[in-house]
N, C-alpha and C positions, 0 to 999 in steps of 0.2 A: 418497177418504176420507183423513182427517188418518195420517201416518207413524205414530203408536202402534196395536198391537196389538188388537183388540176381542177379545169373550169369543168364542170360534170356537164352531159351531154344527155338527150334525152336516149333510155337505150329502143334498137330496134325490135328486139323481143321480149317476153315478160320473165326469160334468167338473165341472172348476170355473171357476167364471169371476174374470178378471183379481179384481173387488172379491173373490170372496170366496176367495181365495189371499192377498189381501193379509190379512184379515179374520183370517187364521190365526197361532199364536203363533208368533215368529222358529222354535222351534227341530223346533216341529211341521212348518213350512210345509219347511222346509229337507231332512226328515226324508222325507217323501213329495215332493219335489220331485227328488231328487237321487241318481242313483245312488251306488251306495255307492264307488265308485274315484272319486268329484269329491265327498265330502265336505268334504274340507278349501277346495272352493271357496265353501261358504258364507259363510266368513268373511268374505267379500267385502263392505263395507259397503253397505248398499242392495239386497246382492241378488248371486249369483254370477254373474249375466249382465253386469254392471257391470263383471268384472274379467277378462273373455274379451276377445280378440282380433276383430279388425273391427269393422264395423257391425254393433248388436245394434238390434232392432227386431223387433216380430212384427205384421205387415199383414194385416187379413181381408179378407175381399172389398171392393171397389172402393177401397181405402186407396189413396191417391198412395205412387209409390217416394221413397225420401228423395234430396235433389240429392247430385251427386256433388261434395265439397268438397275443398280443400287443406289446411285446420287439420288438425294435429297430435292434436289432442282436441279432441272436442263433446259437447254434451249434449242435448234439449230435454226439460223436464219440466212438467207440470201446478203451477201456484202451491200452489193450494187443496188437492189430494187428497196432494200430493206424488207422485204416479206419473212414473215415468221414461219417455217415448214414447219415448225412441231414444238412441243413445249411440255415442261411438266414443272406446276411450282412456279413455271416463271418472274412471279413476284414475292415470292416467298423468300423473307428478310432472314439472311442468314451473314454470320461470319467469312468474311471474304478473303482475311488471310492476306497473302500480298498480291494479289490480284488487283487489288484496290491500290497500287503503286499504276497501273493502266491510270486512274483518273488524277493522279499524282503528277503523271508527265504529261497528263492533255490540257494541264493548268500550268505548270513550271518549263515546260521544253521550250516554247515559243519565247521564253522572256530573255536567255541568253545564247550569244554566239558560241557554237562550238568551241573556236579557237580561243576564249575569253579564257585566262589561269587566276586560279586561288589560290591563296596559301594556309591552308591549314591550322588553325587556332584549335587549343582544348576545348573552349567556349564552343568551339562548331559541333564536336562529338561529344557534348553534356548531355546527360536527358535519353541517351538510348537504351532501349527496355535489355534489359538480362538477357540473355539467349535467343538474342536477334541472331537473325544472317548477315552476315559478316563480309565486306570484301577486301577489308586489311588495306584502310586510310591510316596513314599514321599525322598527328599534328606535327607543324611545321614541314611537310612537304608539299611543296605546289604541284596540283594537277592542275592539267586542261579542265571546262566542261565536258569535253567529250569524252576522256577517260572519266570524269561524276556518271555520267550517265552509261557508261559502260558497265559501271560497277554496279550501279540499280537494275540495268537488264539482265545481266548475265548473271550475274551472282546473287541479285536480291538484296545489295547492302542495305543494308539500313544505316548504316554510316554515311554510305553516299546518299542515301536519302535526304539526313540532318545537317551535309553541309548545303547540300542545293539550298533547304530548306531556308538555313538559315543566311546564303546568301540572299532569299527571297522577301530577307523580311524578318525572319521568325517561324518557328513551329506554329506557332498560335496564327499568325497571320497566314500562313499557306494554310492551315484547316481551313477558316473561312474560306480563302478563295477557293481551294478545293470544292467545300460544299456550297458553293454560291455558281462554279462551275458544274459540277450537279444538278440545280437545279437549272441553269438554261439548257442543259440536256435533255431532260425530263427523269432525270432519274430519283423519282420520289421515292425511290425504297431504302435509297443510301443513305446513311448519317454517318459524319467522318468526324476521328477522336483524333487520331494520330494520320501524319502522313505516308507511314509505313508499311500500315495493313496491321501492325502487332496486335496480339489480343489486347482489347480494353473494354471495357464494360458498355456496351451501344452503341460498338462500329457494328456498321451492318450495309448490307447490301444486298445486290437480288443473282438472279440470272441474269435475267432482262436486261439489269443496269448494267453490270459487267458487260454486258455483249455490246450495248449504248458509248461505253468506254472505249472496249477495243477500237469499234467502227470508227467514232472520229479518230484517235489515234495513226490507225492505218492510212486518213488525210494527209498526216505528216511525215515528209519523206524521213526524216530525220528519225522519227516512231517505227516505222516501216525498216528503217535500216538497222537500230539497236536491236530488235526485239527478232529477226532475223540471223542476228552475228553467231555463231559457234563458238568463237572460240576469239580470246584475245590477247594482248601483253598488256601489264598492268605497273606503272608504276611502285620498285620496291625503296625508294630511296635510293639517292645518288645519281648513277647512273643504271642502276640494276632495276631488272624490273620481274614479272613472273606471269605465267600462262593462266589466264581465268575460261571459265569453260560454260558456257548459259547451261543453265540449271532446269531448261525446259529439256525432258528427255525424251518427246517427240520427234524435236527437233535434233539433238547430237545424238540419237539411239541408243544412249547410254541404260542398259538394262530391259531394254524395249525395242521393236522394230522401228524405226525413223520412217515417220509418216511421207510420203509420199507428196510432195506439192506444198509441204508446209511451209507456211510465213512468219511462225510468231504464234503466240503472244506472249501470255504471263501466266505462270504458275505460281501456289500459294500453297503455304501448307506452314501450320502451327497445330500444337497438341491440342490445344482447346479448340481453334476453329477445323481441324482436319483439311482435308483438302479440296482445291479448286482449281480450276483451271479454264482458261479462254483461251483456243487456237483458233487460226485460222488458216485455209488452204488453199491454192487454186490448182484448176485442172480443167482443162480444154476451153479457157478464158473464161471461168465461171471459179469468184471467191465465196465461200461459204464460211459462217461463224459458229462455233458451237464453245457454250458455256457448259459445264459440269462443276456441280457445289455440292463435297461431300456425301460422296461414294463409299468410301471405306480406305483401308489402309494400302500402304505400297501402293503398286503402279497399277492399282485399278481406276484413280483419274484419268490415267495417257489412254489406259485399253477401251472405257468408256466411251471417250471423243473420240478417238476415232474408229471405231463403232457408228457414233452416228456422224462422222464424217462421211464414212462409209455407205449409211444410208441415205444421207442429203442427197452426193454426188447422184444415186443409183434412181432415186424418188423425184427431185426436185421437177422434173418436168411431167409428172403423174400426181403431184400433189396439189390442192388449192394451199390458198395462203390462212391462217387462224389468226393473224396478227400481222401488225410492222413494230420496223424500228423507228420512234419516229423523229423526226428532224428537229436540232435544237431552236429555240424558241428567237434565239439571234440571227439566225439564217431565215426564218420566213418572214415573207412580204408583211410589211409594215399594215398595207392595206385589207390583212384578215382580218374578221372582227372576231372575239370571244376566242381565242386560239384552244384549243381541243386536241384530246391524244385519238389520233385515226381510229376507227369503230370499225373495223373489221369484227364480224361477230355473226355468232348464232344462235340458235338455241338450245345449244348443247350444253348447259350449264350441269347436266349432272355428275361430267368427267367421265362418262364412257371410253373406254382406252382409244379404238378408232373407229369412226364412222362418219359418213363421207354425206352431205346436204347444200343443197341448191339453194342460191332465193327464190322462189316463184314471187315476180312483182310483176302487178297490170301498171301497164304505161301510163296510165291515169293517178295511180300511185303514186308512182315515182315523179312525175310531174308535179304534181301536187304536194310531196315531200323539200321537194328541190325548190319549188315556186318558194316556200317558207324561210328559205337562207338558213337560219338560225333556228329551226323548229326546235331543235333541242343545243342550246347553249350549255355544252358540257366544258366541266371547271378541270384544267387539269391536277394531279394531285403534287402536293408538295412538298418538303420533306416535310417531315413531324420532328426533327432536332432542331435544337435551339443553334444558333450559331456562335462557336468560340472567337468571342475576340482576341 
């Protein structure tokens, strides 16, 4: 089911099941979920098991165990319900590299038509960091937007990054909306320096957010079709132009086997932040999202994810949910009060790798939890960066 809250229902026996926990309001579900010495771990966005230690995951019978990985934080989540299957780190604020270009077009894509052209000014490619990625803008040549945004998906520019950019406004004015589009996402883990992803001192990001990004992104046909493309012609000057190739190697199997059902997303990878990666798949009309942040070198991000691509696919309907993704704050009903990040949760805060628990609630409980509306009015979090103007 979609991250916002439906009207909860008294249940007919005293478990619940995964849907209908999620089904519950944040502060209810939080309220009968959580002993009272781990309240304050509600606050955890998505769910307090999101903000626990090790592999969180809950397997019922015949579930595959999750592979054993080297990323620093992972994710895999359901596209469509939003349900979290498994997580490791999840909020765990790391270097995002250009993955963080995902919450770059979930703020800048909507504002121009494809067919809209620029002309290229020096002024538009000032200001780009040394040993960026590159997709070979030169000034004074007009592109489409849709060849700008060719060159941020497929190749990573960061040239194409700074003219969007600065058709937008400014560097400094897309940070803000960037992180201001952050946070009606809910992705309190992000803080945004540059719109590129390049190393700078306090960009940061999560798993969780990164996955938060891709999902709405994948809303946008337009998102959904760049981040998709293999392969393209690029304006060289004049009438010449040259073959760019997306540089996710999931998707063109370039060094790797080509995943199977893949859609996208966005790879990242800089010396200091190492690498990350958000794809996403479908397969027998079920899309799954899995984030991976710094694993290690070469193509052990691609072999990672789909890894636990691998696993999602084989699990997802043996698994309960440990978390959602949850719904930006501009999408739910105006008529919530105290808005809350969904409390999916348990009491497995010590991060045991997997193991697998029920709620046992008397209906009297739950009644009584529900009857309160608001029993627990949880805040959701928000970034800790200041915002650049």
């Amino acid at each position: 089911m979609p991250g916002t809250a439906s009207s909860p229902q008294q249940p007919s026996s005293s478990r619940f099941s995964r849907r209908a926990a999620l089904g519950l309001g944040a502060g209810a579900a939080a309220a009968l979920a959580l002993p009272a010495q781990r309240a304050s771990a509600a606050q955890v966005v998505g769910g307090a098991r999101l903000g626990a230690s090790g592999v969180q995951v809950r397997r019922g019978a015949g579930a595959p165990k999750v592979p054993g990985l080297k990323a620093r934080a992972w994710l895999v989540a359901d596209n469509d319900s939003g349900e979290v299957l498994a997580s490791y780190n999840a909020h765990k604020a790391l270097a995002p590299a250009s993955t963080l270009k995902m919450l770059f077009a979930d703020t800048v894509l909507p504002k121009f038509h494809s067919t809209d052209k620029h002309k290229v000014t020096a002024a538009d490619l000032a200001g780009i960091p040394y040993g960026s990625s590159l997709v070979g803008i030169q000034a004074g040549t007009t592109y489409t937007v849709h060849q700008l945004w060719q060159g941020v998906f497929l190749r990573s520019g960061n040239d194409a990054v700074h003219v969007l950019a600065h058709m937008n406004g400014g560097v400094d004015e897309t940070v803000a909306q960037m992180q201001a589009r952050a946070a009606d996402l809910q992705a309190g883990d992000t803080h945004v320096v540059s719109p590129d992803g390049f190393d700078h001192k306090g960009q940061l990001s999560s798993a969780y957010d990164l996955t938060l990004f891709a999902r709405a992104g994948l809303k946008n046909d337009d998102f959904r079709g760049y981040c998709s493309t293999r392969v393209a012609d690029f304006p060289a000057g004049g009438s010449k132009t040259f073959q760019i190739q997306n540089t996710d190697r999931l998707l063109t199997g370039q060094g790797v086997t080509p995943y199977r059902g893949l859609i996208g997303v966005k790879n990242g990878y800089t010396t200091n932040a190492g690498n990350t990666f958000t794809g996403a798949a479908t397969r027998d009309g079920r899309t799954l999202l899995v984030t991976v942040m710094h694993p290690g070198a070469g193509a052990e991000v691609y072999e990672e994810t789909a890894a636990l691509l691998d696993w999602g696919f084989s699990a997802w309907a043996r698994v309960s949910a440990v978390g959602e993704l949850v719904v930006p704050l501009s999408e739910q009903p105006r008529s919530s009060a105290s808005p809350a990040a969904g409390a999916l949760a348990s009491g497995g805060g010590s991060g045991s790798a997997e193991h697998r628990e029920e709620w046992a609630l008397g209906g009297s409980a739950a009644v009584a939890a529900l009857a309160g509306g608001s029993l627990l009015a949880l805040r959701r979090r928000r970034p800790t960066g200041r915002r650049r103007a």
